[in-house]
KEZALO-135845 format. One record per atom (N, C-alpha, C): residue number from 1; residue in three letters; chain; atom name; x, y, z. Coordinates in steps of 0.05 Angstrom, whole numbers. Each point is the difference from the previous one (the first is absolute). Layout:
BEGIN
   k   r c  a      u      v      w
 NUM ALA A CA      X      Y      Z
...
This chain:
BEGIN
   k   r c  a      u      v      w
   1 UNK A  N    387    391    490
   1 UNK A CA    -22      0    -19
   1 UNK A  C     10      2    -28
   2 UNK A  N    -10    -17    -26
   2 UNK A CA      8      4    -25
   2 UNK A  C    -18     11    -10
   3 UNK A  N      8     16    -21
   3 UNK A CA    -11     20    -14
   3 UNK A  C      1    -16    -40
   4 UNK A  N    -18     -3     -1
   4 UNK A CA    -15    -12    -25
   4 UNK A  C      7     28    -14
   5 UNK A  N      0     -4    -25
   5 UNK A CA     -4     10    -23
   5 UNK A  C    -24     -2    -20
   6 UNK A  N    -20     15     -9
   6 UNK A CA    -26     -9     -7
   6 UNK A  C      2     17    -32
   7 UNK A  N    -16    -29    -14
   7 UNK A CA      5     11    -32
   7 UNK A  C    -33     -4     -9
   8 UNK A  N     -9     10    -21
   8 UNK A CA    -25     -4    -12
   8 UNK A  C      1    -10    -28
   9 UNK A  N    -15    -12     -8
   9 UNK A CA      8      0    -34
   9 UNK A  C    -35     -3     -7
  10 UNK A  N     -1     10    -24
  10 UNK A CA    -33     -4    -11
  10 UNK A  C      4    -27    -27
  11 UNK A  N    -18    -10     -1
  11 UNK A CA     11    -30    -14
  11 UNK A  C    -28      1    -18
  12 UNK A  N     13     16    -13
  12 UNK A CA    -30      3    -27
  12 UNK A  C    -10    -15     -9
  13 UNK A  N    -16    -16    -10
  13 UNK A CA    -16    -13     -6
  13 UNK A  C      1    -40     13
  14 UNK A  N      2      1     21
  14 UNK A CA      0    -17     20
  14 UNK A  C    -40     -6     -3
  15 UNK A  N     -2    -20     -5
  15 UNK A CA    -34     -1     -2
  15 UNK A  C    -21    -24     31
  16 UNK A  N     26    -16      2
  16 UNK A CA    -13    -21     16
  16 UNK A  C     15      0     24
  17 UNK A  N    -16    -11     20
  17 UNK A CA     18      1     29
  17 UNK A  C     20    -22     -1
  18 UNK A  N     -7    -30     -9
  18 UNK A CA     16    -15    -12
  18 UNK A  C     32      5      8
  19 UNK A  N     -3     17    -37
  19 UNK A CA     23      5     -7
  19 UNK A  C      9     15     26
  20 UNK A  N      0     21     17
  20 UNK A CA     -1     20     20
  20 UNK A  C     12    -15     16
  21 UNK A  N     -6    -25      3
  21 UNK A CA      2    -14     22
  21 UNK A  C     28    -14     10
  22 UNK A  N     10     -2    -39
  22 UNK A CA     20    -19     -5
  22 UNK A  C     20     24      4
  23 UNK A  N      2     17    -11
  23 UNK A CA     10     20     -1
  23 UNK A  C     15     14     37
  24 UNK A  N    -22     -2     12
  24 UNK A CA     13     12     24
  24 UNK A  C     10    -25     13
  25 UNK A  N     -9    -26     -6
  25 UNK A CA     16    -22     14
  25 UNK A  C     27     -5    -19
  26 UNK A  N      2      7    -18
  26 UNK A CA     38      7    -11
  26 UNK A  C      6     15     11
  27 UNK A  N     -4     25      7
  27 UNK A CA     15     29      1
  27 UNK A  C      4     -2     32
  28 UNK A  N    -21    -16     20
  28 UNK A CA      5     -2     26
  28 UNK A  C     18    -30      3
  29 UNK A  N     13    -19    -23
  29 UNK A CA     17    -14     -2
  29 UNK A  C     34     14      5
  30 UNK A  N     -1     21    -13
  30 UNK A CA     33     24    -17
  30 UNK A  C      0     -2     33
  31 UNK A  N     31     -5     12
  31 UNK A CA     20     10     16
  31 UNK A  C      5     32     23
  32 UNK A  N    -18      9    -25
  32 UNK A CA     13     29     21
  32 UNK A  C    -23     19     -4
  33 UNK A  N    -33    -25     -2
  33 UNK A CA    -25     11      4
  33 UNK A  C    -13    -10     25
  34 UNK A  N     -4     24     25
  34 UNK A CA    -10     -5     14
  34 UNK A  C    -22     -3      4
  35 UNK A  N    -18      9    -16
  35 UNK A CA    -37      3    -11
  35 UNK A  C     -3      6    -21
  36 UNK A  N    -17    -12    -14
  36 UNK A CA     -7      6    -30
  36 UNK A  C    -34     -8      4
  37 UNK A  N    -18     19    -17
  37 UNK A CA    -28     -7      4
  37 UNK A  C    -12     15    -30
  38 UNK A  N    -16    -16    -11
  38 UNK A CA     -9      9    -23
  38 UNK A  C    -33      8      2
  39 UNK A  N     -6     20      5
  39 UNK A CA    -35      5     -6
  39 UNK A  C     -3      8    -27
  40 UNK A  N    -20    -27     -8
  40 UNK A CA     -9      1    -24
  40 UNK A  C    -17      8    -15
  41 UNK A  N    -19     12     28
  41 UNK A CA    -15     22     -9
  41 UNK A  C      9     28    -15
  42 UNK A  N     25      6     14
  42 UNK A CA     15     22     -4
  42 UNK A  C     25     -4    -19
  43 UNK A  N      4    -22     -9
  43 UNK A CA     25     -6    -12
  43 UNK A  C     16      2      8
  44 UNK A  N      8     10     30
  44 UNK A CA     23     11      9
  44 UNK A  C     17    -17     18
  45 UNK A  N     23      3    -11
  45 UNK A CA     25    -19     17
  45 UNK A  C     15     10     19
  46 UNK A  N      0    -10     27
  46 UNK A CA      6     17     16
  46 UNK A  C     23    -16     24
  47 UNK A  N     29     13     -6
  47 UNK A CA     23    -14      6
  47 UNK A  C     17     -3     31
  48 UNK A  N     -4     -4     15
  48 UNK A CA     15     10     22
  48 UNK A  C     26     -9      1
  49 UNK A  N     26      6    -11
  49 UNK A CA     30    -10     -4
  49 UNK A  C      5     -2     32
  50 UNK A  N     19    -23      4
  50 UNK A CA     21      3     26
  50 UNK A  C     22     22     -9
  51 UNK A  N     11      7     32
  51 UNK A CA     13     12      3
  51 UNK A  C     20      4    -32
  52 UNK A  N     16    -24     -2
  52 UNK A CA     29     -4    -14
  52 UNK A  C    -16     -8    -32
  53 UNK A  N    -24     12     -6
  53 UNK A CA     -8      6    -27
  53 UNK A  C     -8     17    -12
  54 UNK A  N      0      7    -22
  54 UNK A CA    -22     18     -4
  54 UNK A  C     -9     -8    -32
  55 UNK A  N    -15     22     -3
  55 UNK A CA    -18    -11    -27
  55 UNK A  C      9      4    -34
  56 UNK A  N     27     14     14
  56 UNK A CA     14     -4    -36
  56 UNK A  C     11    -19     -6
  57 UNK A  N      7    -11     29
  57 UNK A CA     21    -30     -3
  57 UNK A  C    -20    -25     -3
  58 UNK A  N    -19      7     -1
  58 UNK A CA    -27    -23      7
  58 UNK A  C    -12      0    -32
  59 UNK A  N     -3     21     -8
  59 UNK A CA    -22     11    -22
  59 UNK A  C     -5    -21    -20
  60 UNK A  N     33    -13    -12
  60 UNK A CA     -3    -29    -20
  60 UNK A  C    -16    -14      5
  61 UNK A  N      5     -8     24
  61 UNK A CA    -10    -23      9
  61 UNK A  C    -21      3      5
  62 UNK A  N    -14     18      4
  62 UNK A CA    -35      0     13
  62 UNK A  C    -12      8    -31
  63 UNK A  N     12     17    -20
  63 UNK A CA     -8      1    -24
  63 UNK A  C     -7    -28    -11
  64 UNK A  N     32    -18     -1
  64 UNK A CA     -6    -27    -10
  64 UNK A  C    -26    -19     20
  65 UNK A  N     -4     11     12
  65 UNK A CA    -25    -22     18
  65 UNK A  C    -24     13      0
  66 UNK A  N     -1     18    -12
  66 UNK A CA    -25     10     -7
  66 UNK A  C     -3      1    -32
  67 UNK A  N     15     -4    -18
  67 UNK A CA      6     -7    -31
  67 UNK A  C     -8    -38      1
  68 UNK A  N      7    -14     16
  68 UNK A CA     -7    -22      3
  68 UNK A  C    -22    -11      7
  69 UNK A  N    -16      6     21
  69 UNK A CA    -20     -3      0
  69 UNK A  C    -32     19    -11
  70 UNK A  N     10     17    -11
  70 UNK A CA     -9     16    -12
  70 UNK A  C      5     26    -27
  71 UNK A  N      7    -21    -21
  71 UNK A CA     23     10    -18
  71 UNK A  C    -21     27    -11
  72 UNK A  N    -32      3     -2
  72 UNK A CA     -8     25     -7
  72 UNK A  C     -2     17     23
  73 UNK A  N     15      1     22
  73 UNK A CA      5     22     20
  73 UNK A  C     27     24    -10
  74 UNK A  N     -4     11     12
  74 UNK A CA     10     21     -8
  74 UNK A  C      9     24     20
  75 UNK A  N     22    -11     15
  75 UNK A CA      9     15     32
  75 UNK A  C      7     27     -3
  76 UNK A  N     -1     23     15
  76 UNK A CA      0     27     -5
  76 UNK A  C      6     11     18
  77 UNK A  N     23      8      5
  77 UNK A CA      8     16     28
  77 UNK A  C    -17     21      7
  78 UNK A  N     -2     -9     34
  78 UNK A CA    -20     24     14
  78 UNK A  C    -24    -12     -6
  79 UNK A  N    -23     30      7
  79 UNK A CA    -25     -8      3
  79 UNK A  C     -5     27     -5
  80 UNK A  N    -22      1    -16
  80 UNK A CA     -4     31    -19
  80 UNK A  C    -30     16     29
């Protein structure tokens, strides 16, 4: 059995599902993301890493794909 690693991020001012949309289809593109799902009701980004990742080694890259498709977002570790 593998054991996932699970991350949260709150993505501040995220306004449309759209954008939400594009967003979790990049981040469920990255290598060493086994699930990525954005509720945009909640703003909240919610990561499941494979085993051989985790989310400091990821963080660029899901920052840059959420800066791209949504350059007034605003990613925020955790969930308050």
């Amino acid at each position: 059995m593998r054991v996932f690693m699970s991350k949260q991020y709150l993505l501040e001012g995220l306004c449309c599902e759209k954008c939400a949309a594009k967003i979790e289809k990049g981040i469920n593109q990255l290598g060493g993301v086994q699930k990525a799902a954005v509720d945009p009701e909640t703003t909240i980004l919610s990561i499941d890493f494979k085993p051989d990742a985790t989310a400091d080694s990821l963080f660029e890259e899901i920052k840059k794909i959420v800066e791209t498709n949504d350059p007034d977002v605003v990613i925020k570790n955790g969930v308050a």
